[in-house]
C-alpha positions, 0 to 999 in steps of 0.5 A, spaced: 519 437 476 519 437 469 519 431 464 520 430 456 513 431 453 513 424 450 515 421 458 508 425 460 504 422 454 507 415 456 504 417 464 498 419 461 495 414 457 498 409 463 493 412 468 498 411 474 496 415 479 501 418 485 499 421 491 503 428 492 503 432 499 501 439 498 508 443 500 504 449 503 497 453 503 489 449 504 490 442 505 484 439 502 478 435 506 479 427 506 474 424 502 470 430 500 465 428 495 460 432 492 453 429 488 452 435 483 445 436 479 447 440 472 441 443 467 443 438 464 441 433 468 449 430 468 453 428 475 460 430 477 462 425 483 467 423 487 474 426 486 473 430 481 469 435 485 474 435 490 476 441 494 478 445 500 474 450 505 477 458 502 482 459 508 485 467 505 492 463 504 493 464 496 492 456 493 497 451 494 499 448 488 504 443 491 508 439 488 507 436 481 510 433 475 509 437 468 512 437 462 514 444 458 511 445 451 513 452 449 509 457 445 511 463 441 506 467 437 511 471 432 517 466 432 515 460 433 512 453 429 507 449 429 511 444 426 517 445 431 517 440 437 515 445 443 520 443 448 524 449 449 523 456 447 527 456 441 523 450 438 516 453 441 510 452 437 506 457 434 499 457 436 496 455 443 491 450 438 497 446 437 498 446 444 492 444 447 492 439 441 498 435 446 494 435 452 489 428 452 482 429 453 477 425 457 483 422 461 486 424 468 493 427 468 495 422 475 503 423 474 504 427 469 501 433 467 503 440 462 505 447 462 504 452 456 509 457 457 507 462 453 512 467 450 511 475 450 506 477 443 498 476 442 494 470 441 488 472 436 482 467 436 485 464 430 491 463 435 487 459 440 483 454 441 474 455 440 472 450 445 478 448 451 474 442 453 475 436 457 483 436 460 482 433 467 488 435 470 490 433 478 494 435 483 499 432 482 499 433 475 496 439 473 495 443 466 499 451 468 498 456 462 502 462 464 506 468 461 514 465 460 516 473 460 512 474 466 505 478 467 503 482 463 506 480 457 502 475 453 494 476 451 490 472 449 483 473 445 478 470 449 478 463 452 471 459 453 473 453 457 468 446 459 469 441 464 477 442 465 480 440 472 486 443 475 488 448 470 493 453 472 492 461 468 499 465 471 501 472 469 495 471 462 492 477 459 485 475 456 482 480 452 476 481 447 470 485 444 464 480 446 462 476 451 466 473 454 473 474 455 474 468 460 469 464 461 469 456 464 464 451 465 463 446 470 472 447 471 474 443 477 481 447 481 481 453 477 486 458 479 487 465 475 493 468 478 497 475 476 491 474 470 489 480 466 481 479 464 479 486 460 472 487 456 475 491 450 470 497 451 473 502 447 466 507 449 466 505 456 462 500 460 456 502 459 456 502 451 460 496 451 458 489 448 461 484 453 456 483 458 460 479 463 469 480 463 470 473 468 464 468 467 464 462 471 459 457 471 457 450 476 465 451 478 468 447 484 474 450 487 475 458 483 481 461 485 483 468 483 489 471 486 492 478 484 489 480 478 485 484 475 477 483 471 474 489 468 469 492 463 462 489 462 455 492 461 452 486 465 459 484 471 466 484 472 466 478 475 460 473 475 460 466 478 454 462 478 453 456 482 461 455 484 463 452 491 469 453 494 473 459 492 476 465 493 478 472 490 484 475 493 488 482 492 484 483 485 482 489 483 475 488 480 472 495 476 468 498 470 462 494 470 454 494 472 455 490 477 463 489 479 463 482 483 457 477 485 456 470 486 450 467 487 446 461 484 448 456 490 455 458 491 458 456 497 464 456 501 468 463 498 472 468 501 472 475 499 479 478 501 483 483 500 481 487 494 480 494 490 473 494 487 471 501 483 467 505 479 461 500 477 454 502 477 449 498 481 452 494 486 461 493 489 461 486 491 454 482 493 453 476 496 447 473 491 443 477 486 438 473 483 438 466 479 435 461 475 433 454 479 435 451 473 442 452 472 443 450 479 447 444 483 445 440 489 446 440 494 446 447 494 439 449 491 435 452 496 440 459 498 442 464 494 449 464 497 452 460 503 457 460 508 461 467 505 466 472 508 467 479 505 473 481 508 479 487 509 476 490 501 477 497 499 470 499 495 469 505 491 466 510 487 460 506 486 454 509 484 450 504 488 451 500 494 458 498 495 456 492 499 449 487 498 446 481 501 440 477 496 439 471 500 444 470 503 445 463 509 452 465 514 455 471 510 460 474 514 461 483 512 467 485 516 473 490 516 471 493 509 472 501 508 466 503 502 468 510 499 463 514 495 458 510 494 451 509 493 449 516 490 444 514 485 442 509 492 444 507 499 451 504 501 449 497 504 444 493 501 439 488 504 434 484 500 431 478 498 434 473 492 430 472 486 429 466 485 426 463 476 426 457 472 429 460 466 427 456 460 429 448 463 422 447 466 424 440 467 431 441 470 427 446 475 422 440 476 427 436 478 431 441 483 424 441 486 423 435 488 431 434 490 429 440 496 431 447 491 427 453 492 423 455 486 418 455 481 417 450 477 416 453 471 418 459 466 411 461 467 409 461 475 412 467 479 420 468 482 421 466 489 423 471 494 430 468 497 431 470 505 438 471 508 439 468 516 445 469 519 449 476 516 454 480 519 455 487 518 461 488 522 466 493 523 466 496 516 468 504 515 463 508 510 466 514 509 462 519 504 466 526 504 463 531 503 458 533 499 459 526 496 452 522 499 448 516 498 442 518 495 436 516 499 439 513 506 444 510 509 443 501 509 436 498 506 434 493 508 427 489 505 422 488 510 418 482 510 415 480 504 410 473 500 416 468 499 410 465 493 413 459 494 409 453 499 416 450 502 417 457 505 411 460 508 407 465 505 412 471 509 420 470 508 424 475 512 431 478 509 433 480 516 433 474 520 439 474 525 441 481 522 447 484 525 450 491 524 455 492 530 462 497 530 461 499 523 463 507 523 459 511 517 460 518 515 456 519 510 450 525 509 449 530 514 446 528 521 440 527 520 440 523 514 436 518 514 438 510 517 433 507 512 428 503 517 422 504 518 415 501 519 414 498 512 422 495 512 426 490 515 430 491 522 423 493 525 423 495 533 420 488 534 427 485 531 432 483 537 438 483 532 437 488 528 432 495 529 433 503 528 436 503 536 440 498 536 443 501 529 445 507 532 447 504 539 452 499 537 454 503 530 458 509 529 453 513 525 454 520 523 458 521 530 465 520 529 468 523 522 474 519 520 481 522 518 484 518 512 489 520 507 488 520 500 488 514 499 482 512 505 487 509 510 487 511 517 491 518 518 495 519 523 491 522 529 485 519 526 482 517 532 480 511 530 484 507 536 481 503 540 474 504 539 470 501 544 464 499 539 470 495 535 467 488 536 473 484 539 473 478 537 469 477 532 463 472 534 463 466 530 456 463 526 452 458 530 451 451 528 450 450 521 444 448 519 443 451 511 438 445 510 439 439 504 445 437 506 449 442 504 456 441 506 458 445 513 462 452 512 466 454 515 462 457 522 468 460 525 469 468 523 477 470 523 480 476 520 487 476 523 490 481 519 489 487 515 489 488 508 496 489 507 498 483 512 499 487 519 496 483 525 490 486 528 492 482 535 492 489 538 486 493 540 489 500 541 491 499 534 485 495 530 480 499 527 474 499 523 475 498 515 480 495 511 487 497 514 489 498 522 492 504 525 498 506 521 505 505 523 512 505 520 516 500 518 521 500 524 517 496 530 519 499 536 516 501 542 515 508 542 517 513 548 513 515 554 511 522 555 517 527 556 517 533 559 522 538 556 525 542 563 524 550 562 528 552 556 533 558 557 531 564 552 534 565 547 536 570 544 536 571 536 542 572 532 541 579 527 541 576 519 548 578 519 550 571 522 547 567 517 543 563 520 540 561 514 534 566 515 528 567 510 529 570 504 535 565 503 542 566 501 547 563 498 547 556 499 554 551 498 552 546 494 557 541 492 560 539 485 558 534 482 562 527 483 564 521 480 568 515 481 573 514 475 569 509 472 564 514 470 562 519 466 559 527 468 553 527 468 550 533 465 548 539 469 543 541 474 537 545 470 537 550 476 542 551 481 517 482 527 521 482 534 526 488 534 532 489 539 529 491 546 529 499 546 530 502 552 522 504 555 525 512 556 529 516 552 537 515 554 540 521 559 545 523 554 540 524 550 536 530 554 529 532 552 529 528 546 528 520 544 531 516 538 525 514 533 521 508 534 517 508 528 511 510 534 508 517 531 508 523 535 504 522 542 500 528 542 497 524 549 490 527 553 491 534 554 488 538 560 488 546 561 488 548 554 485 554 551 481 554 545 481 559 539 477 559 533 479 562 527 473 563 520 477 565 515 469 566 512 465 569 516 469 571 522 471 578 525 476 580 530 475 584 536 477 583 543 471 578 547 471 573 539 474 566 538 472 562 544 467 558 539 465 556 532 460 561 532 464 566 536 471 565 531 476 570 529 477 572 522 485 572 521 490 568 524 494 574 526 489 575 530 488 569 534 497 568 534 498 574 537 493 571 544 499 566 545 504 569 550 510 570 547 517 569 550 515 564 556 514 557 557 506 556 557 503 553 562 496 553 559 497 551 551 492 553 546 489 549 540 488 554 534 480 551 531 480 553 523 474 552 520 474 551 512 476 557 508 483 560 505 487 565 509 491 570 505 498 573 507 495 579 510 491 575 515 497 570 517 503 573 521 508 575 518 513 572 522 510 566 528 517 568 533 517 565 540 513 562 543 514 556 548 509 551 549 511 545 552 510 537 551 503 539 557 501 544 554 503 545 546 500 550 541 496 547 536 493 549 529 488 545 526 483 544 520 476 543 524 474 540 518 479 536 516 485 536 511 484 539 504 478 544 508 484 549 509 488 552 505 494 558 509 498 562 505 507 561 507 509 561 513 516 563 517 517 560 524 523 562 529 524 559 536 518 556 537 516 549 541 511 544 541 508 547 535 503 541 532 500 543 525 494 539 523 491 537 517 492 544 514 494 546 507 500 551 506 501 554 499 506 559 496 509 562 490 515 563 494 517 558 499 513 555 503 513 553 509 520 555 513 522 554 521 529 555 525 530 553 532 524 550 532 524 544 538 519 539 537 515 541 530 509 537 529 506 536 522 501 532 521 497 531 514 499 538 512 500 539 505 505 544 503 506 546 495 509 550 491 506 554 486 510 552 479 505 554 474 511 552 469 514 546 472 519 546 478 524 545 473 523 551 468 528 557 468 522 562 469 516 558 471 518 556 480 519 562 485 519 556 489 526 554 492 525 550 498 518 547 499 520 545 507 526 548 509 528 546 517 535 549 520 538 548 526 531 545 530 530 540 534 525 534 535 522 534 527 516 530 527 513 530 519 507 524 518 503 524 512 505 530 509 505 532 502 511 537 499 511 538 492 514 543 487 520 547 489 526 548 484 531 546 489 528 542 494 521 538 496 524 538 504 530 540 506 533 539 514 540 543 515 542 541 522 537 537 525 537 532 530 532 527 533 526 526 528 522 521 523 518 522 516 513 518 516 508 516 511 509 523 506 510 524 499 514 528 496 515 530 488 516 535 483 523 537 485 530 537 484 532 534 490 526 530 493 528 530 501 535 530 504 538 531 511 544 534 513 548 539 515 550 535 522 543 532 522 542 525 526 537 520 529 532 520 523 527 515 521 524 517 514 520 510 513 515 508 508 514 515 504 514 516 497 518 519 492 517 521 485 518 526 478 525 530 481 531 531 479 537 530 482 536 525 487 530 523 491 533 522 498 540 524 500 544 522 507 548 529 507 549 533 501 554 539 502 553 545 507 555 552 510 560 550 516 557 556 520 550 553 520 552 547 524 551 546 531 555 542 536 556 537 538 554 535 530 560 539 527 564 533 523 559 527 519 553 531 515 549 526 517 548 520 523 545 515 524 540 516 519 536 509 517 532 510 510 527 503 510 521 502 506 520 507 501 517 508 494 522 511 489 520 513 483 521 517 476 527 520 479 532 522 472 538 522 478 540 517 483 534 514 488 538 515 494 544 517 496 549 518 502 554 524 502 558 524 508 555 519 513 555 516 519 551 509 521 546 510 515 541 505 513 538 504 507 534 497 506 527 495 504 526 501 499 523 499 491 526 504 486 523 504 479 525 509 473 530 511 477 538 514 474 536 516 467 541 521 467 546 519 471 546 513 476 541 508 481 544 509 487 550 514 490 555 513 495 560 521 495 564 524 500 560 530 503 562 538 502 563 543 506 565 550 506 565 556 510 559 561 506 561 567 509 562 567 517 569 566 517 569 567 525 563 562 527 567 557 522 573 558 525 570 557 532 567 550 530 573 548 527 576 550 534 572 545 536 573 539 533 569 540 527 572 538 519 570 544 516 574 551 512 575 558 513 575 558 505 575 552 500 572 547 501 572 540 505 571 533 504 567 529 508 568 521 509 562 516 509 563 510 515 558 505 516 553 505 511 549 499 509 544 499 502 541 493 503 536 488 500 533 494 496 529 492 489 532 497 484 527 495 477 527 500 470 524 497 466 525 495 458 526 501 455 529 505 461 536 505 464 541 508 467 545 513 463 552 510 465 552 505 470 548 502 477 553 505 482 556 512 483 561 511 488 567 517 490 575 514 490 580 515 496 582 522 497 585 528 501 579 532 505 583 538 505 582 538 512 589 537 517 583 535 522 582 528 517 589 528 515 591 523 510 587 518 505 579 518 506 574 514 504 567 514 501 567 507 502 568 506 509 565 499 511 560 500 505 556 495 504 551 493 499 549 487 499 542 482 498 539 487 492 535 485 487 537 490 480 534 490 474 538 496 470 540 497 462 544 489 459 549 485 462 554 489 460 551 495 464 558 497 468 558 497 475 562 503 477 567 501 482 573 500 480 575 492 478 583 492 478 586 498 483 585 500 489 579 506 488 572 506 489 570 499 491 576 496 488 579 490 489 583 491 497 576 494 500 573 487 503 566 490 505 566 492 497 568 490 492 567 488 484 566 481 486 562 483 493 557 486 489 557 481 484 556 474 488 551 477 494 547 482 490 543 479 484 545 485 479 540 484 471 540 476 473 533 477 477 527 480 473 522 484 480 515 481 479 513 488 481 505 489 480 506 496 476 500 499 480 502 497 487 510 496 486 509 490 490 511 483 488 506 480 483 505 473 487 507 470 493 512 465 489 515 469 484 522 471 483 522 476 489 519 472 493 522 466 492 530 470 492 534 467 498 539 473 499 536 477 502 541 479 508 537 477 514 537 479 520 541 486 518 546 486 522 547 492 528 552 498 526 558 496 531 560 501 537 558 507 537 565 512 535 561 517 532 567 523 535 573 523 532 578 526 537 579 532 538 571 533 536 566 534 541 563 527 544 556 525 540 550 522 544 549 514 540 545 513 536 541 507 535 546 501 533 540 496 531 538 495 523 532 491 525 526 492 520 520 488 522 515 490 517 514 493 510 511 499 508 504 497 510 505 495 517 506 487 515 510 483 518 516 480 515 517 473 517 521 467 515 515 465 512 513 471 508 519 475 506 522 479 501 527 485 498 524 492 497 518 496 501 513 492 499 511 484 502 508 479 497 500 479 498 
């Protein structure tokens, strides 16, 4: 609620306090108090210590009462009252300046709201001291315009309560860009702190970016904290507190607490590219700085969870005197090459100038010295858990010296401890997979270290016993997720559940933590409830965004042969003809745009595929299930130091040379009853070791034929490839590459590619008029069961991936880019999943349902629509000068959930046109489909109609400075088909929808593209789309997306998408299935449901946690 200022100051210097319930999140412990001993020698007690146990759910501001003081560093006035954004005061000194000191805020607190522009040191308070907010009447500083658009040049804060930094950049040269001091409930989310280092971090003068010192109740949300010589973050004697979804990088160390610091949680985070250490538990602290009760541990009660570590030259995960600290489902990636990858040691422990306060910390119970003079104290760890973590070393990527250290047992020269302290007192390492080295890379145990055989949690057999060390290479992708087909699904050392710590017991009357070791979901969100589907590391076993269940195995009854059509027929052989492309079109509302440069419950899903679907199933957003295969014969192909001959190929050091060799042993024009896995070590096959032309083989879902990378994606490289007539051929993580295209199959039934990488050779662009051989990086015709996962196609003039009359399919997880169309579906294809990929740098459009097609390429019974039953979910668009998606000619096509930025800069955001069909040259095979049923020529050209397409609660963000050359839409008016099979007027926006978008595209008076006062596109008698439709259920240039720009997800988990309450939910089903118009042929139905359960990382969405586009907040 807010209030005029002077009502707030009138509250204020009254003191009456009110009681405010939080609305959600951690709730705070009744009665909590805590007595803490500063250097100083000075008490914080009572109410003003108070703070909730870290739970991993983002802290809960509740309901409170603020008064609104606007400031404005380029327009405002120090003179102007700052109660509105036109009266805005100029300077955040003035601002402070209105904030009483020394006295609580009980009913009525502040929030700056700070204008887009710098605030320089003489713009800002020198010491922001003494403002004791509270619950219910906090101090929020945040950026009005959103993140990212205010700075500020450094804050040195001192005893403040309940202040609240949102979207806030702070910056500076020295130390510290943000540092605060004995700070009660302090929350930085959506904040940027940056340590200016123009020559890097190692020669920088800011030794810590983020600087916290005797804190209670630290709260770090989706920020970002680099650059320091010393540390990005620092946090010294904080209790209670959390850092989630952050991104920490650039420093000497990038994060630590120590100190004392107790009862934090650690979640969810990107940290990299740091010298000494990732994330540590401890590092070694002065008694004198210390708080009671908390003075004998280093850390206590710390959960380490769900973070993704990397490049770090030193260990990504540390523990320096540690009671009760939790390491649990971290993936460390390159780490520890000047080390190890995981480090165990004591915490030092000095008096650093304050002999008194150490004396003083003594007597209360600390560990330490007494004085500046006598030796550190080595501090031990009791009770940390290294847990289901993934370290993955690439090869020849290594740590250093070993795989973990652990310290052995060593003088504590300290007689409250002993004369022996140990750092692996109830050490435990289980289900943890490392890959890191070769094999025999040392553990790092010995006689003279921790772990000793004598230690019952913790010894070299145990480690390798319940550990995965260098036995099972992980298979991730790029961005060191699990791959599909990782094998990383139910690993019978994952620990499950994870066990809980025992009876506290940390001594001095230390508060208890929290005993209880949970991590419930991923990194992204998604449950890890499901074993077969958990996995070490930060993220679970990937899925696609429509949850459904996947279909049980299916044996594909014998295939008639076939016989192969001479090119003649043009079915659309390589090297490629002519292909019909439609014109370009435009509703009347728009202008041409310029030329082409080259030219979580689901609906139950039936267990088995419907009969009328034969061999084939609809997609489920399962992946392909290869399942356990008996029977197969094993060829193995060394590109390097392999020899053909008869007698070679059955093992590694036996191998083949060419793979011409190796496909010629596979037997040609029969059904295969024994399948054939094709081993290819690392190594680069050229043209003349590959077959020319890979025709006719017949595996079969028993028994398939499978080409796998031995080693790995990115260890293989193939020249081009073209396919006919093949089935159940499975690519695995291969690499193909050509300056022609590059991969090509037709009447392929049941393709599998996995992590394959196909990429066009484009030395001067895809776009330039001499620079691409490449026309099509993927083309696929007339085939059948296409199952793509992980891929990556890039570089073609035409298209990345483009799929002519195929059926029963999805695109899961891929990449698609440097095109001028990115992917599109058409020529009749139906029943696809294209689910939770990514799209950027093309032309004319990212993704197309439909498009425009030879009607002698399609099969029947798909010879009407270009496209059905497509369902495009959860997808990243971006960098696309033309639309981000569109629908040519559809039936029951889905577009929902997707996040478009940069898109349309030469035409328009999303297009809605009537397909193109045309008769290429086979005038008879034309005729014959037309005699079928089919809408389709002998000569000219035929408009195909969409029906049933729904563009739904997408997130459409170009940012200032970027929009649409004409307008949001472009949407084709009514019109004759030109074909006596459609007689009459026919429709581009037949039951289109387009509804629960958020769009944020040029000004207000950035045109539609329909037409508001007739009957045209979208006009004023269609009753599923009209101007006014468009307008009241879809929030066009009224809702500025909060996307975080390096994830594109939502910035806070109560921004502007999060909190948007339009969203069309559930989606409702498509009606029955009428997909055959008579007299054309009966089409077997699609899926009617539109149910989207997750986002694009697998997380659920919920009523709870909801929003337009791929991504769900953190």
């Amino acid at each position: 609620m807010w209030v005029p200022t002077l009502v707030c100051l009138l509250a204020t210097l009254g003191g009456s306090a009110q009681v405010v319930t939080a609305s959600k999140g951690t709730a705070y412990p009744a009665g909590f108090a805590a007595v803490r001993l500063s250097r100083a020698g000075r008490e914080l007690t009572g109410a003003a210590a108070a703070a909730p146990l870290p739970t991993g759910k983002p802290f809960a501001l509740g309901a409170y009462t603020v008064s609104d003081i606007w400031v404005s560093p380029n327009t405002g006035n120090d003179a102007n009252s700052g109660t509105s954004r036109a009266a805005a005061k100029r300077t955040l000194t003035a601002a402070w300046s209105l904030i009483p000191a020394g006295a609580r805020l009980s009913s009525c607190g502040f929030r700056l709201r700070l204008t887009a522009g710098r605030f320089t040191e003489a713009m800002r308070p020198s010491y922001w001291e003494r403002r004791w907010g509270s619950q219910a009447a906090p101090i929020i500083i945040e950026a009005a315009d959103g993140p990212g658009t205010v700075a500020i040049d450094g804050v040195n804060m001192f005893d403040c309560r309940h202040v609240y930094f949102i979207g806030v950049k702070f910056q500076l040269r020295g130390d510290h860009p943000f540092h605060c001091e004995r700070c009660v409930n302090l929350l930085l989310r959506n904040v940027t702190i940056a340590g200016i280092c123009p020559a890097g971090y190692r020669d920088c003068g800011v030794q810590e970016a983020a600087k916290i010192n005797q804190g209670t109740g630290i709260w770090v949300e989706n920020s970002e904290i680099y650059n320091g010589w010393n540390a990005a973050f620092d946090c010294m004697t904080c209790q209670y507190g959390h850092v989630l979804n952050s991104r920490i990088h650039s420093a000497g160390w990038c994060a630590f607490v120590k100190g004392g610091s107790a009862y934090w949680r650690i979640e969810g985070n990107e940290v990299h590219d740091c010298l000494t250490s990732g994330i540590s538990a401890g590092q070694g602290s002065g008694l004198d700085f210390m708080v009671t009760p908390w003075l004998q541990w280093d850390v206590y009660d710390l959960k380490v969870v769900n973070n993704y570590v990397h490049d770090v030259a030193g260990a990504g995960l540390g523990v320096w005197g540690c009671y009760d600290c939790l390491f649990a489902y971290n993936t460390l990636v390159r780490v520890g090459s000047s080390s190890h990858t995981i480090e165990v040691n004591f915490g030092p422990r000095s008096c650093d100038g304050n002999d008194t306060a150490c004396t003083a910390a003594l007597a209360a119970g600390g560990w330490g010295p007494s004085s500046t003079s006598a030796a550190a104290v080595n501090i031990p760890n009791r009770n940390v858990y290294f847990l289901n973590n993934l370290v993955f070393n690439p090869a020849p990527y290594q740590s250093q010296w070993q795989h973990i250290q652990v310290k052995g047992p060593t003088a504590s020269n300290s007689p409250r401890l002993g004369p022996t302290v140990h750092a692996d007192l109830n050490l435990v390492f289980r289900g943890n997979l490392l890959w890191n080295g070769p094999a025999d890379h040392p553990l790092g145990l010995g006689d003279t270290t921790g772990c000793r055989n004598s230690n019952p949690t913790c010894n070299e057999a145990l480690i390798r016993s319940q550990n995965y060390v260098n036995t099972r290479r992980p298979v991730l992708t790029p961005s060191f997720r699990p791959a599909l087909g990782n094998g990383l699904g139910g690993l019978p050392l994952l620990v499950r559940p994870l066990p809980a710590f025992s009876a506290w017991a940390a001594g001095n009357s230390a508060p208890a933590g929290t005993l209880a070791n949970i991590v419930a979901a991923d990194k992204s969100g998604a449950s890890r409830a499901v074993a077969a589907t958990d996995a070490p590391g930060a993220w679970i076993l990937p899925r696609s965004g429509l949850a459904m269940p996947a279909p049980p195995p299916v044996r594909r009854p014998p295939p008639t042969p076939v016989k192969r059509p001479p090119p003649s027929l043009g079915q659309e052989h390589l090297p490629p003809g002519p292909r019909a492309r439609p014109p370009p079109h435009h509703s009347p509302t728009s202008r041409p745009p310029p030329p082409k440069a080259v030219l979580h419950p689901p609906p139950p899903v039936s267990p088995s595929p419907p009969a009328s679907h034969g061999a084939f199933w609809l997609p489920t957003g399962e992946p392909f299930a290869i399942g356990s295969l008996t029977g197969m014969n094993h060829l193995w192909v060394d590109p390097v130091g392999g020899a053909d001959g008869a007698g070679r190929g059955g093992s590694r050091s036996n191998a083949l040379r060419t793979l011409a060799a190796a496909w010629q042993r596979v037997p040609m024009r029969q059904q295969l009853t024994g399948g054939w896995h094709i081993h290819i070590t690392p190594g680069a096959l050229t043209a003349a070791q590959m077959p020319n032309y890979w025709e006719s083989r017949w595996g079969t879902r028993a028994a398939p034929i499978i080409i796998e990378a031995a080693d790995g994606p990115g260890t293989v490289t193939l020249a081009s490839m073209n396919v006919y007539d093949v089935r159940h051929l499975y690519l695995l993580s291969l690499t193909l590459q050509s300056a022609g295209d590059v991969f090509h199959c037709e009447k392929c039934v049941h393709l599998l590619l996995r992590n394959v990488t196909a990429k066009g050779l484009c030395p001067g662009g895809y776009s330039s008029d001499d620079g691409c051989g490449v026309q099509e990086t993927v083309k696929l015709n007339q085939c059948q069961g296409v199952w793509v996962e992980g891929l990556r196609a890039s570089g073609a003039w035409d298209n990345s991936f483009d799929c002519v009359a195929c059926q029963y399919g999805h695109i899961l997880n891929s990449r698609f880019s440097a095109s001028e169309w990115g992917l599109y579906l058409k020529g009749g294809s139906a029943y696809f999943l294209v689910a939770g990929n990514e799209f950027s740098n093309g032309g004319t459009t990212a993704f197309a349902a439909g498009q425009g097609t030879g009607f002698e390429f399609m099969t029947a019974p798909w010879i009407q629509y270009e496209a059905y039953d497509i369902k495009f979910v959860n997808n990243i668009i971006q960098n696309i000068t033309g639309a981000g998606f569109g629908s040519w000619g559809c039936y029951n096509c889905l577009f929902a959930y997707n996040t478009l930025t940069r898109v349309g800069s030469r035409s328009h955001l999303i297009e809605v046109l009537f397909g193109s069909r045309s008769c290429d040259g086979d005038t008879q095979r034309c005729a014959a489909n037309h005699a079928a049923g089919g809408w389709g020529p002998t000569s000219g050209e035929v408009a195909i109609p969409n029906k049933n397409v729904y563009i739904v609660n997408n997130v459409i963000y170009n940012p200032p400075g970027f929009k649409s050359q004409w307008q949001h839409f472009s949407i084709d008016g009514p019109r004759s088909s030109g074909d006596p099979s459609l007689p009459g007027t026919q429709r581009a926006d037949d039951n289109l929808v387009i509804r629960g978008n958020v769009i944020w595209n040029g000004g207000p008076d950035m045109p539609l593209g329909v037409d508001e006062s007739g009957s045209g596109a979208c006009g004023v008698t269609n009753p599923t789309c009209n101007a006014v439709q468009l307008r009241s259920q879809n929030a066009i240039n009224s809702i500025m997306p909060d996307l975080n720009p390096a994830t594109w997800r939502p910035a806070g988990h109560a921004g502007a998408l999060a909190s948007y309450s339009e969203l069309w939910d559930p989606i409702p089903a498509f009606g029955a299935w009428a997909a055959a118009v008579p007299p054309g042929p009966a089409v077997p139905p699609g899926r009617l449901a539109n149910a989207v359960g997750a986002d694009k990382e697998g997380a659920a969405r919920t009523a709870q946690r909801h929003a337009p586009g791929a991504l769900l907040p953190p």
